[in-house]
gemmi code that builds the backbone of each chain (N, CA, C; Angstrom):
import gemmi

chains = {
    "A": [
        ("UNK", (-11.105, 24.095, -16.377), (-10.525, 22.768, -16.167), (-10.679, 22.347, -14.707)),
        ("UNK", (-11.240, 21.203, -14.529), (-11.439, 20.885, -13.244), (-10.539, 19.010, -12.829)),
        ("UNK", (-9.797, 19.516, -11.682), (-9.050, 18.060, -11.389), (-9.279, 18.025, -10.072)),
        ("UNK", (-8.973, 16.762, -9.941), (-9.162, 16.062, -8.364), (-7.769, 16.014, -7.798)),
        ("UNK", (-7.676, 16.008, -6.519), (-6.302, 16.406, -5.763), (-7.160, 15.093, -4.572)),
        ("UNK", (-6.117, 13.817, -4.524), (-6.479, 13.137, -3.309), (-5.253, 13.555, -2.132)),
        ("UNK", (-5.523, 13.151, -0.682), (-4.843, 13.172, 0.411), (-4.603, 12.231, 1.056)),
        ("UNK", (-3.334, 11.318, 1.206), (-3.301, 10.296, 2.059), (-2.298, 10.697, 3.168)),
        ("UNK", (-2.684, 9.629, 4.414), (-1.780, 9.262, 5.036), (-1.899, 10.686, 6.318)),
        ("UNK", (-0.353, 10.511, 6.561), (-0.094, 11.889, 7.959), (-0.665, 13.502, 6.906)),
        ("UNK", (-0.761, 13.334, 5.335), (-0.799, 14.809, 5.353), (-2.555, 14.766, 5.162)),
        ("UNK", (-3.321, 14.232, 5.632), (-4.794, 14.393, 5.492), (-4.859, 14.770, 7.081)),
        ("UNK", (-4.140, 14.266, 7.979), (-4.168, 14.855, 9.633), (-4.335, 16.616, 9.019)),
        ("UNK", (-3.772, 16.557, 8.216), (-3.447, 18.353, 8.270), (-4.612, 18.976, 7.292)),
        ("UNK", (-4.751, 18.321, 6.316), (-5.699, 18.939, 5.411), (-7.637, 18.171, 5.875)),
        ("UNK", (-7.500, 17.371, 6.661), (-8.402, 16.574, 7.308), (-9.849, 16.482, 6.752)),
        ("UNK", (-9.195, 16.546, 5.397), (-9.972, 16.164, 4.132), (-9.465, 15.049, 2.999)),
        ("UNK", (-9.854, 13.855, 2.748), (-9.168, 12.812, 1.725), (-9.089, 13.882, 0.629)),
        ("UNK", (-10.302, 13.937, -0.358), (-10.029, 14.450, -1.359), (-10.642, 15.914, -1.595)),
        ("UNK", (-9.957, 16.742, -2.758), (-10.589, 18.006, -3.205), (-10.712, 18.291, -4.753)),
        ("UNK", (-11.395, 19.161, -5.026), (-11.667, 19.220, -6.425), (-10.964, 20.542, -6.662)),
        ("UNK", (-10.153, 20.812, -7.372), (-9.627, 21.855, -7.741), (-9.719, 22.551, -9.396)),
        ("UNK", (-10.222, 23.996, -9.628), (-10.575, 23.956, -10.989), (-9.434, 25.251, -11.278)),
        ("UNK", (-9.202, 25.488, -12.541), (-8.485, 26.882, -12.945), (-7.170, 26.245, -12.503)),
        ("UNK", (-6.553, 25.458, -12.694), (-4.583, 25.036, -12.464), (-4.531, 24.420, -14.033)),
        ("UNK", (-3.330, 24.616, -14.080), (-2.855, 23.816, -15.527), (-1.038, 22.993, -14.619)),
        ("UNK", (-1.247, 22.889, -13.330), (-0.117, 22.172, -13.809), (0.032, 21.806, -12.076)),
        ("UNK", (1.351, 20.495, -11.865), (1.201, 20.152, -10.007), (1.822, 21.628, -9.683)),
        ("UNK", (2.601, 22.066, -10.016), (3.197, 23.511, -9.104), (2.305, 24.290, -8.558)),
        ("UNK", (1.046, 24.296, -9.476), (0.020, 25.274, -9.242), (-0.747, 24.661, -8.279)),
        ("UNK", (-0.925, 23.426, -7.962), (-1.623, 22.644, -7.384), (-0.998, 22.881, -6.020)),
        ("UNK", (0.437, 22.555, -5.671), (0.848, 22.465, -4.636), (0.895, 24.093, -3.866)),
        ("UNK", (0.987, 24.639, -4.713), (1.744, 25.761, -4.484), (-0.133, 26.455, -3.534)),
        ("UNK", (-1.315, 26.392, -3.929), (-2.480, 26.171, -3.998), (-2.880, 25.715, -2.243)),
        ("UNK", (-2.040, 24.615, -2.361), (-2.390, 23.534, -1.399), (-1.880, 24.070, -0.134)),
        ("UNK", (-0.835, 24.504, -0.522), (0.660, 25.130, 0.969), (-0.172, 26.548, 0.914)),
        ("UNK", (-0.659, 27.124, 0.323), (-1.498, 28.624, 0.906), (-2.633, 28.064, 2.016)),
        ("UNK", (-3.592, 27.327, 1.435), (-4.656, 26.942, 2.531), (-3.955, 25.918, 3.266)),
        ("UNK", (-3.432, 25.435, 3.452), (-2.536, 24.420, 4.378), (-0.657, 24.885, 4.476)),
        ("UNK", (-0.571, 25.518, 5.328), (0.770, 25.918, 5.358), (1.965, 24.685, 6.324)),
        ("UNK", (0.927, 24.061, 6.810), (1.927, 22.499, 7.571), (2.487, 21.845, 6.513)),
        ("UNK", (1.602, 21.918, 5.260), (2.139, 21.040, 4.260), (3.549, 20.969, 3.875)),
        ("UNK", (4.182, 22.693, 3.855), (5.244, 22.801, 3.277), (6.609, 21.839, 4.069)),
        ("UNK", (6.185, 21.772, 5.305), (7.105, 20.900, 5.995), (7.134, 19.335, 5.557)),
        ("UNK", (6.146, 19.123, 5.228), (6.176, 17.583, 4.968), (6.580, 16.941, 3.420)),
        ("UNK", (7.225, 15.626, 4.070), (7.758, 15.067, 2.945), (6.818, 14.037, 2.050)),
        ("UNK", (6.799, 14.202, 0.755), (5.575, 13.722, 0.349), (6.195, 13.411, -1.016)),
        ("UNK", (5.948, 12.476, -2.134), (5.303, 12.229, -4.017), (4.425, 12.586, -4.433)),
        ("UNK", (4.410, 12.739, -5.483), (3.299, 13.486, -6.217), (3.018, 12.023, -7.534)),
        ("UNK", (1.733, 12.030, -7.455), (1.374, 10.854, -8.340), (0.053, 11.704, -9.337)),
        ("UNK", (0.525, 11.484, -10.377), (-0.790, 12.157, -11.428), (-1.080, 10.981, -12.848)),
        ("UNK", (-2.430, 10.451, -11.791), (-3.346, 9.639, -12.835), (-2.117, 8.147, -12.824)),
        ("UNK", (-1.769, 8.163, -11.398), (-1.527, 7.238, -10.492), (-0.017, 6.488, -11.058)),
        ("UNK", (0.847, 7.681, -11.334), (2.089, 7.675, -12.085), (3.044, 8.380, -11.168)),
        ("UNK", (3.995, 8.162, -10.284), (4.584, 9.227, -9.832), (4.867, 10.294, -10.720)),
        ("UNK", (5.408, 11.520, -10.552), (6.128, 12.526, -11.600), (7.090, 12.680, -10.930)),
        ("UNK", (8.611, 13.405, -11.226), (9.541, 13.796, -11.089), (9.563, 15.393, -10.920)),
        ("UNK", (8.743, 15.776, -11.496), (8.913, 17.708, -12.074), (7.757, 18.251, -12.122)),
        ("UNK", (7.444, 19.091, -12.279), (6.271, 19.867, -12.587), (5.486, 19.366, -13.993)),
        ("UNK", (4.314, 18.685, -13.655), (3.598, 17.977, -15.146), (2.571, 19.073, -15.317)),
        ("UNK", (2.354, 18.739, -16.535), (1.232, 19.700, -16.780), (-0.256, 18.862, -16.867)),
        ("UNK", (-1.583, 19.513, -16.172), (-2.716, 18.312, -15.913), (-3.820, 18.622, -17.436)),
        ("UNK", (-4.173, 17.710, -17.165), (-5.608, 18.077, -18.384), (-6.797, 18.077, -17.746)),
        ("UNK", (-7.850, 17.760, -18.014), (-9.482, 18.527, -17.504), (-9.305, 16.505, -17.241)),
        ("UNK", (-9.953, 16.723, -15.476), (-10.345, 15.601, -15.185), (-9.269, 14.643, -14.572)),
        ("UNK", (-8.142, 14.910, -14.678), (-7.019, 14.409, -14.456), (-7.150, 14.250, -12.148)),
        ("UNK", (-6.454, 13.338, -11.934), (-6.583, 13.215, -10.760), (-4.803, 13.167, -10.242)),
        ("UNK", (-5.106, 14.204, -9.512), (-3.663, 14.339, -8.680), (-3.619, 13.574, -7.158)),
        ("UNK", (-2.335, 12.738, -6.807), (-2.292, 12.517, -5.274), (-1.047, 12.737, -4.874)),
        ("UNK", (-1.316, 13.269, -3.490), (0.268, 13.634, -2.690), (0.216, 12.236, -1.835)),
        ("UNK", (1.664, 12.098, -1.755), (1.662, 10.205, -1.109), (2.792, 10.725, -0.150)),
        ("UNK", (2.690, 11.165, 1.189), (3.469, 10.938, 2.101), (4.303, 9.465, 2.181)),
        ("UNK", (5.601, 9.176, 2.700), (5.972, 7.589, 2.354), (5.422, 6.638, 2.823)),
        ("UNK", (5.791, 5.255, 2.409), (4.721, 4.308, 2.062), (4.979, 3.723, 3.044)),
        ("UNK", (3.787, 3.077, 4.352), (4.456, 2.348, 5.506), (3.182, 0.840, 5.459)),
        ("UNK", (3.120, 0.144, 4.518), (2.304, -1.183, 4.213), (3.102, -1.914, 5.149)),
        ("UNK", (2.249, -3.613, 5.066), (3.221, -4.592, 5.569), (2.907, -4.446, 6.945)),
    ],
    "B": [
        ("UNK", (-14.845, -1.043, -3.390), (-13.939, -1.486, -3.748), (-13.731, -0.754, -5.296)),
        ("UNK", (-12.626, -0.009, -5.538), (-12.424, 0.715, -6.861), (-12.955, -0.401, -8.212)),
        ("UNK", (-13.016, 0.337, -9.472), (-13.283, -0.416, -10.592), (-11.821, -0.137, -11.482)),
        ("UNK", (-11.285, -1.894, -11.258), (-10.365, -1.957, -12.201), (-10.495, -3.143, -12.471)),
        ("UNK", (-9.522, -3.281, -13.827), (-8.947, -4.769, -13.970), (-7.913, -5.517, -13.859)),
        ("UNK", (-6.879, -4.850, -12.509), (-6.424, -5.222, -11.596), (-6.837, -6.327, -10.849)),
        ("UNK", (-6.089, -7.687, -10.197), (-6.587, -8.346, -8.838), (-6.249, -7.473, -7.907)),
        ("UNK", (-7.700, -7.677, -7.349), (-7.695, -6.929, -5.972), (-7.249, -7.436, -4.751)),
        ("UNK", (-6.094, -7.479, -4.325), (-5.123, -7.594, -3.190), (-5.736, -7.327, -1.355)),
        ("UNK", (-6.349, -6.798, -1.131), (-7.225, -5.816, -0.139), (-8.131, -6.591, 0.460)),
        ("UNK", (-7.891, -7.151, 1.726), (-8.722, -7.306, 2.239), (-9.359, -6.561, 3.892)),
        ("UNK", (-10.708, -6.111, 4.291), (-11.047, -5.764, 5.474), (-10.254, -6.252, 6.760)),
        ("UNK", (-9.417, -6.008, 7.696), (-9.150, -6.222, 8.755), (-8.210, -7.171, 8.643)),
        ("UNK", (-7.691, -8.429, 9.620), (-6.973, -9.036, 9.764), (-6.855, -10.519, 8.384)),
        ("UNK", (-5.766, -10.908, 8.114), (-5.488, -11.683, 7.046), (-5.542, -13.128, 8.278)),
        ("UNK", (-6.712, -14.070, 8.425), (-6.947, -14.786, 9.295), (-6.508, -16.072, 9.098)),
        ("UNK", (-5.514, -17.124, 10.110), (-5.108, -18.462, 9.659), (-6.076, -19.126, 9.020)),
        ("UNK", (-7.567, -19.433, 8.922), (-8.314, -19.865, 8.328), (-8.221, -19.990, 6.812)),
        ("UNK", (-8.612, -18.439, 6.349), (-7.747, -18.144, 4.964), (-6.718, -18.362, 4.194)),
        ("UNK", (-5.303, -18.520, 5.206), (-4.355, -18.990, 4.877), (-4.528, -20.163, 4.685)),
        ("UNK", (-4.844, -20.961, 5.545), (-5.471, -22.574, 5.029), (-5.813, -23.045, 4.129)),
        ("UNK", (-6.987, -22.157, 4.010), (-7.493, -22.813, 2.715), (-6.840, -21.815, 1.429)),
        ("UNK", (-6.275, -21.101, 1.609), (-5.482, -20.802, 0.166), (-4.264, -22.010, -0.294)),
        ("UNK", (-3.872, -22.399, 1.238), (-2.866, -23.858, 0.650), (-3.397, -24.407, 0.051)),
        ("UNK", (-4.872, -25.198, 1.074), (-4.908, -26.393, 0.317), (-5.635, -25.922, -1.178)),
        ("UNK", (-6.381, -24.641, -1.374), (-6.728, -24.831, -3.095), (-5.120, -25.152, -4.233)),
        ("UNK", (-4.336, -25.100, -3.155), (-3.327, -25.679, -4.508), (-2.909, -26.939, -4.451)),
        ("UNK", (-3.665, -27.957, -3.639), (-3.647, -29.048, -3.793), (-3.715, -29.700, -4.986)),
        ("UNK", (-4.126, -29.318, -5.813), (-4.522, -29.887, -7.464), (-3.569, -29.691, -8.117)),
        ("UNK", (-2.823, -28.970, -8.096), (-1.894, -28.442, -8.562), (-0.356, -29.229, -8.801)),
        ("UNK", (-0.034, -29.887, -9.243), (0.532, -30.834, -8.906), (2.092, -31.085, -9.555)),
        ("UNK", (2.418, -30.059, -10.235), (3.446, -29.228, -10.944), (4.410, -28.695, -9.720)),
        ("UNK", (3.559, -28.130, -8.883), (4.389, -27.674, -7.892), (4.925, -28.191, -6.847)),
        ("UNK", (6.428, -28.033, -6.345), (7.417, -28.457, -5.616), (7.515, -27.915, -4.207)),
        ("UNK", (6.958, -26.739, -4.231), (7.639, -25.929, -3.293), (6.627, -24.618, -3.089)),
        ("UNK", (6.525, -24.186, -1.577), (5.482, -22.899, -1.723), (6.808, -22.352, -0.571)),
        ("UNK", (6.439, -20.642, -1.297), (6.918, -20.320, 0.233), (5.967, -18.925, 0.790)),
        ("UNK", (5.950, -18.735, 1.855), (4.938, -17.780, 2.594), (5.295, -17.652, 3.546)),
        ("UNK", (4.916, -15.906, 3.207), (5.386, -14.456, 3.916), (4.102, -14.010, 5.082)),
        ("UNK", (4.301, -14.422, 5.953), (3.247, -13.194, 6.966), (3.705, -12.020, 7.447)),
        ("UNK", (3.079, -11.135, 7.391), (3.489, -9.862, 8.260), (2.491, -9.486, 9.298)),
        ("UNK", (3.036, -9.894, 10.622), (2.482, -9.511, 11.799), (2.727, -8.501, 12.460)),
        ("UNK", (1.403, -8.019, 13.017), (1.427, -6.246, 14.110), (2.587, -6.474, 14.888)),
        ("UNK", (2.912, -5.543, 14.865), (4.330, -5.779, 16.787), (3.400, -5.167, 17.392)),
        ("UNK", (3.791, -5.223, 18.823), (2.952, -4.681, 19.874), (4.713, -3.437, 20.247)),
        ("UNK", (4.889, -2.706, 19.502), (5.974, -1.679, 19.566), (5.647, -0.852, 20.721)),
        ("UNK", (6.760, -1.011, 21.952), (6.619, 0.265, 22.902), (7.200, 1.672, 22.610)),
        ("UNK", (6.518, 2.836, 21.927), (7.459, 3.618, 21.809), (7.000, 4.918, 22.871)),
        ("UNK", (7.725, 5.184, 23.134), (7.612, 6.336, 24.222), (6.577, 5.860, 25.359)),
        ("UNK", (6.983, 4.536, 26.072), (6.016, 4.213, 27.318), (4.941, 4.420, 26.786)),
        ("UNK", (4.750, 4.310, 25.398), (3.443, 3.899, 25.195), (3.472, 2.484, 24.183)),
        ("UNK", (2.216, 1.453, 24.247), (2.148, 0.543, 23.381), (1.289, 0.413, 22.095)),
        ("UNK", (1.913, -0.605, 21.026), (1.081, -0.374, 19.984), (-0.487, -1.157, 19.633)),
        ("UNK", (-1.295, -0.754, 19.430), (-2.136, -2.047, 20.200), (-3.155, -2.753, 18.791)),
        ("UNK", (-2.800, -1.899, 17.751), (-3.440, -2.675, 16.608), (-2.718, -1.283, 15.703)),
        ("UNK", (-2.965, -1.734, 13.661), (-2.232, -0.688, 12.724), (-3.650, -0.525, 12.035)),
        ("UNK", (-3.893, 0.727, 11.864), (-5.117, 0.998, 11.358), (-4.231, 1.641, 9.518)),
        ("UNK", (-4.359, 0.393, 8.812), (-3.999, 0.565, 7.238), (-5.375, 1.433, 5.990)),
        ("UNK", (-4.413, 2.487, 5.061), (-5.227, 2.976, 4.344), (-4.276, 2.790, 2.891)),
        ("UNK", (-5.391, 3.049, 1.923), (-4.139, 2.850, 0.575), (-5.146, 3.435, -0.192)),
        ("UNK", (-4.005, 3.894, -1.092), (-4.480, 4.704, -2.509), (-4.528, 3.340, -3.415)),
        ("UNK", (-5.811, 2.775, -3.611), (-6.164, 1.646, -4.192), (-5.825, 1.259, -5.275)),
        ("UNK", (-6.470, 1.923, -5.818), (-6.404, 2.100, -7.218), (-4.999, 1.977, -7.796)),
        ("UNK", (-4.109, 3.194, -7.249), (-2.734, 3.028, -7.755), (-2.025, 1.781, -7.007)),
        ("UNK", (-2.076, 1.425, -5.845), (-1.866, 0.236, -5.217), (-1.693, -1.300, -6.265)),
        ("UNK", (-2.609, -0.913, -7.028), (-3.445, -2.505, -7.720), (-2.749, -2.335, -8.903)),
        ("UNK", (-2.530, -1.166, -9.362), (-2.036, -1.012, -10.407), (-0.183, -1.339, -10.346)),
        ("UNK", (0.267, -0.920, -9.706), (1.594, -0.578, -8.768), (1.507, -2.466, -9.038)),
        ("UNK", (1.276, -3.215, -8.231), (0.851, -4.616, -7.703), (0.817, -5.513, -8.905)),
        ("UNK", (0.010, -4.956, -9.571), (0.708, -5.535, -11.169), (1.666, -5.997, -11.808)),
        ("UNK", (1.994, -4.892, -12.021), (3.603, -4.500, -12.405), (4.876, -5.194, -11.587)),
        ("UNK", (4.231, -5.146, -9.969), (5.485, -6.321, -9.525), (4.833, -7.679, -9.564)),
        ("UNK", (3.810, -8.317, -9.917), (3.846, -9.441, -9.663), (4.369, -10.269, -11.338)),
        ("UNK", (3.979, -9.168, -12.522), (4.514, -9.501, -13.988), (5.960, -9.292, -14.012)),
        ("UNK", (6.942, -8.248, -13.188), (7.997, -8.586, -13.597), (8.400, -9.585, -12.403)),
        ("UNK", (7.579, -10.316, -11.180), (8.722, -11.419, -10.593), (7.998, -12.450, -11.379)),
        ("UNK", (6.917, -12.437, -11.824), (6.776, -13.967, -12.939), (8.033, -14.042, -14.343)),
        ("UNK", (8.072, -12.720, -14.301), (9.605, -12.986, -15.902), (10.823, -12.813, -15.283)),
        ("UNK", (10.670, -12.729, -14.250), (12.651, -12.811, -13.465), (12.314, -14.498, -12.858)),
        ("UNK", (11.517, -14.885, -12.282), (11.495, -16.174, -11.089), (10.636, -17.366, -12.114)),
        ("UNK", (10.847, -18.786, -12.105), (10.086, -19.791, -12.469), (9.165, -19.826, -11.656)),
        ("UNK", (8.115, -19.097, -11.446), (6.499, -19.270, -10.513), (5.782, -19.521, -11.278)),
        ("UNK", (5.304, -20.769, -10.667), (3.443, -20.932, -10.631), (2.421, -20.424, -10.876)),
        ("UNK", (2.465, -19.766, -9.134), (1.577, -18.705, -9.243), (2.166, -18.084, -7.899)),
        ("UNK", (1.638, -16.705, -7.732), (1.908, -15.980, -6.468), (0.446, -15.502, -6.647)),
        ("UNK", (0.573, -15.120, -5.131), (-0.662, -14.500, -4.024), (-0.231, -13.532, -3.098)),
        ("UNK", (-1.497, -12.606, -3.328), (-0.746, -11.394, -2.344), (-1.779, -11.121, -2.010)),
        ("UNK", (-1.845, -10.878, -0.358), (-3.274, -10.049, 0.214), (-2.814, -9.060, 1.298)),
        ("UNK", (-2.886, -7.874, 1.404), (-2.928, -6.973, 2.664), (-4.021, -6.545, 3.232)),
        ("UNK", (-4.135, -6.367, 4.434), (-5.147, -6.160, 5.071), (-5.025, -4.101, 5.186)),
        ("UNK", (-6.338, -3.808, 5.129), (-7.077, -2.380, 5.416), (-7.898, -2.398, 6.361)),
        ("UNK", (-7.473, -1.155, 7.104), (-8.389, -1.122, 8.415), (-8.047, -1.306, 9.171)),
        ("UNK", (-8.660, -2.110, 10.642), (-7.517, -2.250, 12.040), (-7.369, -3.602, 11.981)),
        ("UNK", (-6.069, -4.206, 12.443), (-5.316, -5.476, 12.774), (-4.719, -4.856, 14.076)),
        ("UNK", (-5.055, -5.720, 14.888), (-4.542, -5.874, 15.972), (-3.300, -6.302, 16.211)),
        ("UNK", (-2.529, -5.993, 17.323), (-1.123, -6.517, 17.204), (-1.140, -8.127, 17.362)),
        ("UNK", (-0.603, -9.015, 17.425), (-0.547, -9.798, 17.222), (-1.388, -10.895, 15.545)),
        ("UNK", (-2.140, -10.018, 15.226), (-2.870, -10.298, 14.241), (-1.737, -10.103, 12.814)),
        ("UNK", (-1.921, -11.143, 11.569), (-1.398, -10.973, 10.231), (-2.003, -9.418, 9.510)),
        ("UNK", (-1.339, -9.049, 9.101), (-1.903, -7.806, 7.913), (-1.244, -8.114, 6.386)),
        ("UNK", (0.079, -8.891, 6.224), (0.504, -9.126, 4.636), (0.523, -10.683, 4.914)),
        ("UNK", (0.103, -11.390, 3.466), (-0.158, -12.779, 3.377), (0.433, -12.630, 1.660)),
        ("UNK", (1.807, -12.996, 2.044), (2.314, -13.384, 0.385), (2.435, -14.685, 0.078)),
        ("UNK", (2.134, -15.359, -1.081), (2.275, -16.855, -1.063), (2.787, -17.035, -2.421)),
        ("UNK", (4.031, -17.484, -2.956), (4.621, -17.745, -3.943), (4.598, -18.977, -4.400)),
        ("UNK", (4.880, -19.850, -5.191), (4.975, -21.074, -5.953), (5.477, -21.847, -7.062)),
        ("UNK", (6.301, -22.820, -7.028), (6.991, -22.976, -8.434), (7.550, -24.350, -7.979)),
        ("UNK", (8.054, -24.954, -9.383), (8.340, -26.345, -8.689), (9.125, -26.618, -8.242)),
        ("UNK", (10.328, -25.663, -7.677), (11.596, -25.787, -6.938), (11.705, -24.738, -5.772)),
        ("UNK", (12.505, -25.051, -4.913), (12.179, -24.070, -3.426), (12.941, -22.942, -4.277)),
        ("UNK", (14.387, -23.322, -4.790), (14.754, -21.368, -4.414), (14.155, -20.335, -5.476)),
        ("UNK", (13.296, -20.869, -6.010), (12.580, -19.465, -6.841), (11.552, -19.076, -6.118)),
        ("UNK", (10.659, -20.034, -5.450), (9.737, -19.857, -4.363), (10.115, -18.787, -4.015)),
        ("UNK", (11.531, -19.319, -2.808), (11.777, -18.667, -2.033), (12.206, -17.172, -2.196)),
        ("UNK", (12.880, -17.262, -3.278), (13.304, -15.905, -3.204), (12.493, -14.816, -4.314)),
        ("UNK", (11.702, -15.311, -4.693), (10.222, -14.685, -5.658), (9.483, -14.173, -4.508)),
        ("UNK", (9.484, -14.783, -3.066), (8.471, -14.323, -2.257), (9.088, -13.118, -1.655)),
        ("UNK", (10.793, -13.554, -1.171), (11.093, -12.184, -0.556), (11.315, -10.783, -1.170)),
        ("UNK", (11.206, -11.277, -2.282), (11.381, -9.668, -3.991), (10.006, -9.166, -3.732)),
        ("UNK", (8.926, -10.452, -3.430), (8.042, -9.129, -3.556), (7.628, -8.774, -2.046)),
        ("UNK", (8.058, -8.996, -1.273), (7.670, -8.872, 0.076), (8.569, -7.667, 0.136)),
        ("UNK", (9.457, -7.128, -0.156), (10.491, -5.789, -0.209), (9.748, -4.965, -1.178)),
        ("UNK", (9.175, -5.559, -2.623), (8.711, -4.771, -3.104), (7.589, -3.867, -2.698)),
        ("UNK", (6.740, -4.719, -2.204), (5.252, -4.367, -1.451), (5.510, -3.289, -0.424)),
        ("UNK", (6.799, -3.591, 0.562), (7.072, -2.934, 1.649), (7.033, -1.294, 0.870)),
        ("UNK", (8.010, -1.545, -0.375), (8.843, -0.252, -0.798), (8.023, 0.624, -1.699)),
        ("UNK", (7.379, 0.226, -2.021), (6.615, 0.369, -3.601), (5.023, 0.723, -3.299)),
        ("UNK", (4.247, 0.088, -2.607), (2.774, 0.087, -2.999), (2.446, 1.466, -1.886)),
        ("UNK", (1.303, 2.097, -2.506), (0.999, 3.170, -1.305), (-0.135, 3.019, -0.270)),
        ("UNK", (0.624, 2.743, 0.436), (-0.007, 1.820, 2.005), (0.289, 3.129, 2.946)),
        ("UNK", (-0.478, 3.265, 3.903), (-0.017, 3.687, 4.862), (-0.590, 3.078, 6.206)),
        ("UNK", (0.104, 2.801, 6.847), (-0.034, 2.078, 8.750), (-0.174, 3.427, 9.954)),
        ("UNK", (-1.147, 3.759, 10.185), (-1.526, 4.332, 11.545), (-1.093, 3.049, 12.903)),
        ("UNK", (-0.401, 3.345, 13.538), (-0.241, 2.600, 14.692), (-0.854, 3.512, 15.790)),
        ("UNK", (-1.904, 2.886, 16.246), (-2.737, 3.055, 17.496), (-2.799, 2.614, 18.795)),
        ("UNK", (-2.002, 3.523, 19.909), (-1.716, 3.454, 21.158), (-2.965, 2.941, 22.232)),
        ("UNK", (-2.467, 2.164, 23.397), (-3.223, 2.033, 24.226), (-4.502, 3.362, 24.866)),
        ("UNK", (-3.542, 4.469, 24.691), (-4.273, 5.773, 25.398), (-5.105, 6.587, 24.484)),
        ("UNK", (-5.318, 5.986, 23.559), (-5.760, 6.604, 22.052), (-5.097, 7.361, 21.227)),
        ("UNK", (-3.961, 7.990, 21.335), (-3.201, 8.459, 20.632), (-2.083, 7.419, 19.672)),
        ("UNK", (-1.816, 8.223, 18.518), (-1.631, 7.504, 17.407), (-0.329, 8.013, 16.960)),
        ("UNK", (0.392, 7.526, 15.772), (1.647, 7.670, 15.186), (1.351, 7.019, 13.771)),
        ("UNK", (2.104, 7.757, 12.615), (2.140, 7.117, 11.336), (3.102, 6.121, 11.565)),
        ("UNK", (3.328, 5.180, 11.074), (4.504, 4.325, 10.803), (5.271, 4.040, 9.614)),
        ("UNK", (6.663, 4.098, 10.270), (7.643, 4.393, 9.548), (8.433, 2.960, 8.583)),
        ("UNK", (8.156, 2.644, 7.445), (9.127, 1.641, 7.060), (10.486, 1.840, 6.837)),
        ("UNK", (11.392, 0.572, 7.245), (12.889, 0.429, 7.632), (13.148, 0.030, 6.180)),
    ],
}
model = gemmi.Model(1)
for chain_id, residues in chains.items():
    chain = gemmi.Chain(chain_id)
    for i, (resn, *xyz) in enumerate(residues, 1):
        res = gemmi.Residue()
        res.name, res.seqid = resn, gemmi.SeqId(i, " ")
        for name, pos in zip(("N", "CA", "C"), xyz):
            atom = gemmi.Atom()
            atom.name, atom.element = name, gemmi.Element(name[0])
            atom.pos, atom.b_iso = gemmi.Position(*pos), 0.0
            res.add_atom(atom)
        chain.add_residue(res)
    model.add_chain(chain)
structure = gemmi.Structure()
structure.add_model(model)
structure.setup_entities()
């Protein structure tokens, strides 16, 4: 199973990559959890989780192709 | 520019009085309507830490942006008597003094205008995923924070 993980905002300063392709996860825990090993700044930062451009609340589970984004808060306007 | 069937909101760099212009007058024809009201959102030139802000370099998750953008402009058409509304933000660098949000609401009486424009001008603030780099005179930078 292969999904896309995008990066916006202050947490791409850290991962200083927009997007990544991530394969072998079935779910965001695995994703994040993934993300904070090769990026350990992450764990400090405050961020949403949007999958297939929906916030989630909890740990979702992804399907093949599915696109994940972490959204540090929103400063438009 | 992403593929949806979303209106695309987004424009390159500064939201320019020109534009604004002529988005009035295309509602000249229009003749139903009573009342417009319009939202600019301009750069501050913010001093923070003896340093100044000197333009906001904007990025957005588009796609969900447009989608997001939707959704508030269908529920202030079924809460407010509008016309029509218009929404454009600018991506990329705006300079301080320069526009970056251009909301323009419409209906044939001022207070739905009016207050259709400021619902979504809070909404936009609160809701869409924007983010503002504010870029210092010395080259150093700061995310920016909405109030």
């Amino acid at each position: 199973m292969k999904v896309k993980v995008l990066i916006f905002g202050q947490l791409k300063d850290i991962t200083q990559s927009a997007s990544f392709e991530v394969t072998d996860v079935n779910d965001t825990n695995e994703i994040i959890e993934r993300m904070n090993n090769v990026y350990p700044e992450l764990k400090k930062m405050k961020y949403l989780v949007a999958v297939e451009k929906e916030i989630i609340q909890g740990n979702t589970i992804l399907r093949d192709n599915f696109t994940v984004a972490l959204l540090p808060p929103y400063s438009g306007g | 520019m992403p593929a949806t069937k979303f209106k695309n909101i987004f424009i390159e760099g500064p939201v320019t009085p020109a534009f604004i212009a002529e988005k009035i007058l295309a509602h000249q024809d229009k003749v139903n309507i009573g009342a417009h009201s319009i939202f600019l959102g301009q750069v501050r030139a913010d001093e923070i830490n003896g340093k100044t802000v000197t333009a906001i370099e904007y990025t957005s998750y588009e796609e969900m942006a447009l989608v997001k953008m939707h959704a508030i402009r269908e529920e202030t058409f079924s809460k407010f008597e509008l016309t029509c509304a218009h929404v454009y933000h600018s991506l990329g660098i705006v300079k301080s003094g320069e526009i970056s949000l251009f909301v323009f609401t419409s209906s044939p009486h001022r207070r739905a205008a009016i207050d259709a424009c400021s619902e979504m001008v809070e909404r936009i603030k609160k809701e869409l995923p924007v983010w503002g780099k504010e870029l210092f005179d010395d080259e150093s930078y700061k995310w920016k924070v909405n109030n």
